[in-house]
N, C-alpha and C positions, 0 to 999 in steps of 0.2 A: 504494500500500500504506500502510494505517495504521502510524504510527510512533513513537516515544516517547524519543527521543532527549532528550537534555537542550541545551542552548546550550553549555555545556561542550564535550560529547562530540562535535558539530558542528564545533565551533573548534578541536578536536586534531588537529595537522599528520596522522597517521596514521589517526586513527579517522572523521576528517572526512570523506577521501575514501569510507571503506567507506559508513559512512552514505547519504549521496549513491547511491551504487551501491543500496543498497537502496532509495530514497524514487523511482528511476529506473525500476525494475521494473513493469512491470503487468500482470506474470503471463498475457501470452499462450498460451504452452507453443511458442513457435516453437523454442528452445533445446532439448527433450526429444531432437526426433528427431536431433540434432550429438549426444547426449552419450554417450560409451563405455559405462559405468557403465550409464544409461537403458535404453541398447539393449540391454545382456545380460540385466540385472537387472527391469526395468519397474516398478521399484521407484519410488514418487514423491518418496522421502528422497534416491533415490540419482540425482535430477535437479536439474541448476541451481536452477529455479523452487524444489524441496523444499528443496535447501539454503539458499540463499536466506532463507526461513521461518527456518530453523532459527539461522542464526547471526546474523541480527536480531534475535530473543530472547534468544541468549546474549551479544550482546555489547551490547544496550540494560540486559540487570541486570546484567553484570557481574560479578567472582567465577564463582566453580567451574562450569565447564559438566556438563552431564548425560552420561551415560555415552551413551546416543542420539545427543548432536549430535557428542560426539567420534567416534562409531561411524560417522557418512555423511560427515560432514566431512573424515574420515581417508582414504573411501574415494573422494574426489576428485581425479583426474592431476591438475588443474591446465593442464589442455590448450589451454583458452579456448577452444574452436568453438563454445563457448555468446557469447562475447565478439564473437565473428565473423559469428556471424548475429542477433546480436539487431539488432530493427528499431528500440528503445528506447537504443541505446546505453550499454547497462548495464555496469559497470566492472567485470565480476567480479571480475578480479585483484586490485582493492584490497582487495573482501570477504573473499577466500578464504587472502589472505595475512596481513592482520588478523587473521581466525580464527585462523589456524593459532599466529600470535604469542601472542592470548590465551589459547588450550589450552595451549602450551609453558609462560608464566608461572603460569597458572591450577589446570590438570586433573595429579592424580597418578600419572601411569602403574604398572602392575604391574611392578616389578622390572627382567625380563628385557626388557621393551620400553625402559625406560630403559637398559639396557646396551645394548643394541640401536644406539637413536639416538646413545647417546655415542659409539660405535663409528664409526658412520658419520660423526659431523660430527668427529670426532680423527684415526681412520686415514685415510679415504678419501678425505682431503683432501691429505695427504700421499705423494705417488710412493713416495717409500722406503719407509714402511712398507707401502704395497700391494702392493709388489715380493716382499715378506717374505708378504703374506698367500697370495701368486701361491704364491711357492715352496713353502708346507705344505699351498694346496690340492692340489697337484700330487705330493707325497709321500705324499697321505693321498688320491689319488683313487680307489679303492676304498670308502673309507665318504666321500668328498664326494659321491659320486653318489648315495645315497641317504639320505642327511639329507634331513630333512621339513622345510615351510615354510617360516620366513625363512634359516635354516643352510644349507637347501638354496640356495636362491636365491643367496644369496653365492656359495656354493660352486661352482654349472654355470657363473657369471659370471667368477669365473676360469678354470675350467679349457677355457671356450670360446677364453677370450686368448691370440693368436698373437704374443707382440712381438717385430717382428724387428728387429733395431740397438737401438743404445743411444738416448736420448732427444736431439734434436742442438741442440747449442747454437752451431752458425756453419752460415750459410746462402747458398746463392751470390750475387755480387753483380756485376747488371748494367752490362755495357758503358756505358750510357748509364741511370743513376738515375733513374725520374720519379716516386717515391713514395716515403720512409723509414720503413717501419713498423716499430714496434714489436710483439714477439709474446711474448704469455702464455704460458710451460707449462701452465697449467694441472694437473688434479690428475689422476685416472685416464686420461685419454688417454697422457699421460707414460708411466704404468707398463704399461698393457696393448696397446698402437697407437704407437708412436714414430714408426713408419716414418708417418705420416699428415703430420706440422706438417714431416718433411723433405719428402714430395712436396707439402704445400704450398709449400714454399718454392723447387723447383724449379720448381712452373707458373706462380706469380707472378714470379721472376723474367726468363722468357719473355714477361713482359709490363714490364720494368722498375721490377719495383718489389722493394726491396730488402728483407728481414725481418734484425730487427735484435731477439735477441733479451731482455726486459725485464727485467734482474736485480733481485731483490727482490721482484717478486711470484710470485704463486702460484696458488693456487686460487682462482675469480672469486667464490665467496663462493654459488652456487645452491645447494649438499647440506647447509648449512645452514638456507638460506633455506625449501626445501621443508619442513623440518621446523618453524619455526616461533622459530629459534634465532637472532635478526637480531643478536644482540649477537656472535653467533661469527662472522655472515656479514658485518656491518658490518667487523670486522676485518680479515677477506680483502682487503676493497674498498677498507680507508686502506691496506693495505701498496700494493696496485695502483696507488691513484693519489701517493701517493708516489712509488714508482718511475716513474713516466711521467712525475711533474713533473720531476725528474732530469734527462730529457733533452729533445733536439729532434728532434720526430719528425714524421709529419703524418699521423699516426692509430695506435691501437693493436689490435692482431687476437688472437682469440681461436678456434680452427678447429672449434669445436662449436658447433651453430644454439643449444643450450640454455644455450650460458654465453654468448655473445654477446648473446642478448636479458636476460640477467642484466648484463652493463655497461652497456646503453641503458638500464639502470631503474636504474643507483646514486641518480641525483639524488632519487628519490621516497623510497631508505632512508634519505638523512637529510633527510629534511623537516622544517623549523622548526629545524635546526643552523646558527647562524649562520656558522661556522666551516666545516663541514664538506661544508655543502649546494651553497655556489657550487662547489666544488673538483670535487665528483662532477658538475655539471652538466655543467661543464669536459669533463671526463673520458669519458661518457657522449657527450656529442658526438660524442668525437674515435675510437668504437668503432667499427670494420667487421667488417663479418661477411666471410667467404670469399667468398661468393656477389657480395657487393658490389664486392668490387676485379678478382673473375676475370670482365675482358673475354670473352666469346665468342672462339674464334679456331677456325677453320675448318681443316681438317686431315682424314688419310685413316688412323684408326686399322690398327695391324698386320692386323689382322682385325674384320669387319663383325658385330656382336654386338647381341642384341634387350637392351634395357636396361628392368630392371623401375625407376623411381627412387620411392624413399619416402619423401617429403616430412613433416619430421620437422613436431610440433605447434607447435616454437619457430618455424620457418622460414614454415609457414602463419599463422600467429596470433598472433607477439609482434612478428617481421621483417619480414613480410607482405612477403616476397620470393616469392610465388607465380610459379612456370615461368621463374624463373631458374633452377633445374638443370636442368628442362628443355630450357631452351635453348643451355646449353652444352652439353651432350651431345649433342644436333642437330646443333651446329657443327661438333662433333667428330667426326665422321661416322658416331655411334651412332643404331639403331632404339630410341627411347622408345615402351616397350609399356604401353598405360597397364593399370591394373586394379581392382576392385569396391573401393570405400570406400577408397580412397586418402588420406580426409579423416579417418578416422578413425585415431583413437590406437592407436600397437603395443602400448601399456602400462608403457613404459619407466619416462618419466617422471620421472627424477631419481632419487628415494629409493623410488618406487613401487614398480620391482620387488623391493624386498627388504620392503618395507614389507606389500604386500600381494600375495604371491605367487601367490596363486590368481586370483584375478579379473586381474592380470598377464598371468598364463600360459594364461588364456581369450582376452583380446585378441589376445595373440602367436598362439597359435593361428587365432585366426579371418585372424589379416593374411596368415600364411605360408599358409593355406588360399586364399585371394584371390586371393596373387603366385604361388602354384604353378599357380595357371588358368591362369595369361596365358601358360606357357610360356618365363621369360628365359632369357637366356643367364646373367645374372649381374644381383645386387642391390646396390645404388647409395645410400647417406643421407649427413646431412652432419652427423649427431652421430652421439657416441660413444655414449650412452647407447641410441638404438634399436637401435644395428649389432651390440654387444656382446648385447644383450637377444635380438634375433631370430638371431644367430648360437647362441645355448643350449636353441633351440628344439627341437621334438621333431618329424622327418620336416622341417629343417631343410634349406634351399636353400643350396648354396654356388656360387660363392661370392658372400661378402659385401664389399663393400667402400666406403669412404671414395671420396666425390665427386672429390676432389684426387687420389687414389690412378691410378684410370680414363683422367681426362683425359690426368696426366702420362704414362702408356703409349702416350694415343693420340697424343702429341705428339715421341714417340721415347725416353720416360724407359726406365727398367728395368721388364720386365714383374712385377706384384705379387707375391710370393710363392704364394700362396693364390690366383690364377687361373689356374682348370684350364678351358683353351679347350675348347669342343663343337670336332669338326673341320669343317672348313673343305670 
């Protein structure tokens, strides 16, 4: 692809890599048929390749983007299955997050859409006040249920939220330690799913390894980062590795696929930070994902259950831990029912579903239309953001639930709350 880059704009820790990602391109179109957006829409703006075009333009001139490029640019999960199958190995993550930074400093939003994202990157990051938001959707859920567009959307995503227990901050510790990890709260799991990071902490510690939980940090810094907002999400990410330099530990956990691949990439937010950059490299290392430390372990769940699992977009595409939930759930003496486009995006997607609720809720649509073929017993991910999103669904499968949640029943834990067995 022709390009017009300056030397400059090349040698910018940040802008360099996008670059690159563009000058890598050769516009095959192998990327259309992966792309969520593509498939619904057939729109060429709203395909990799289209985008692509579009914020190569806007970020070779630089200054105010077009109401166009913000308009397809906005309307991208961020999924990466375009990352996944290109044959080009085109970096789209560095373009599409550069984008997103440059519209944030750059493009003036209307109003309500700025209250909008402040919202999201202020409350939604903090447990406590989501807890607050939980409790007035649920006071007010006669008119939450039908608010339109982005109000709505907020609003069916709490009152879909089941949390039972309080958020746990000690976790059991094995007879014999052979791993000390530290473990994130994180931000909305905390307030709507608690019961998730305790039954993770009881299946990992059946494999000795300890969770040790990491005071001072917080939210990993993604519900920013989606938006375009890296000076709020860079925050997140010095509290985090602050507190992990604190202690000794020998890796830090975070139990959603989508914030996990968000600590494997701190080192690239501060690129060209002398200070800053070696510490997240550090840091970014020392991240595991759930999938990563949960050995396989072989076992006769209470009852023999067909298992839909939906392999979040973080988990295919950023973790590229492909049929590792698979395979634990095999072990664990569940039926894995596979089903149509399991590769595509539910439409969660971080800030997506509130972001852009319609084409969202077409996705969710078409996924929960896919998984209700196959006939499960029960639905299976390993973030927060798809579980909650497909849980608000309309002609919605229950139940739903957390990868860790499943195992720890088939392992003798407490059966879930919200699994209502087929009989037997």
């Amino acid at each position: 692809m022709k390009y017009a880059f300056t030397p400059e704009q090349l040698a910018d820790p940040q802008l360099g890599p996008a670059a690159k990602a563009v000058r890598s391109c050769v516009h095959c179109g192998i990327c259309t048929a992966t792309c969520p957006t593509y498939v619904l829409l057939g729109d060429e703006r709203d395909s990799p390749r289209g985008r692509i075009v579009l914020m190569k333009d806007m970020l070779e001139k630089g200054g105010a983007p077009t109401r166009e490029q913000v308009h397809h640019i906005d309307r991208c999960l961020s999924c990466l299955n375009c990352k996944t199958a290109c044959p080009s190995s085109v970096n789209y993550q560095r373009l599409v997050d550069q984008a997103r930074t440059h519209i944030h400093e750059h493009y003036r939003r209307p109003l309500g859409e700025r209250i909008l994202r402040w919202t999201i990157a202020k409350v939604m990051t903090r447990p406590a006040l989501v807890r607050i938001g939980l409790l007035l959707a649920k006071v007010g859920a006669p008119v939450a249920l039908i608010l339109p567009g982005r109000l709505g959307a907020m609003a069916r995503i709490g009152l879909s939220a089941r949390p039972q227990g309080p958020e746990p901050t000690q976790f059991p510790k094995p007879a014999v330690v052979k791993q000390r990890i530290a473990i994130m709260p994180g931000c909305v799991q905390g307030a709507l799913s608690p019961q998730i990071d305790a039954a993770v902490g009881r299946v990992l510690a059946r494999r000795g390894i300890e969770l040790v939980a990491l005071e001072g940090s917080g939210c990993c810094g993604a519900l920013p980062h989606h938006m375009g907002r890296e000076h709020d999400s860079q925050e997140w990410a010095k509290k985090a590795i602050i507190a992990y330099e604190r202690g000794t530990y020998d890796g830090v956990l975070i139990t959603a696929t989508g914030c996990s691949s968000q600590l494997k990439d701190y080192a690239h937010q501060f690129a060209g930070d002398p200070v800053w950059e070696p510490r997240a490299r550090a840091f970014a290392a020392a991240a595991r994902d759930f999938a990563e430390l949960c050995a396989p372990l072989k076992t006769t769940p209470p009852q023999a259950l067909r298992v839909a699992y939906h392999p979040a977009c973080s988990m295919q595409n950023s973790l590229k831990l492909n049929g590792a939930g698979e395979t634990m759930l095999e072990a664990a003496g569940f039926t894995v029912t596979p089903f149509a486009e399991s590769h595509l995006c539910c439409g969660s997607a971080g800030t997506y579903s509130i972001l852009q609720p319609e084409l969202s809720s077409a996705l969710r649509d078409r996924k929960l239309g896919n998984i209700a073929a196959a006939e499960p017993d029960v639905l299976v991910s390993g973030n927060i953001g798809c579980l909650q999103h497909l849980a608000a669904g309309t002609g919605k499968l229950q139940p739903i639930l957390h990868l860790a949640e499943l195992l720890d029943w088939a392992e003798g834990g407490a059966k879930p709350a919200n699994l209502d067995l087929p009989r037997a």
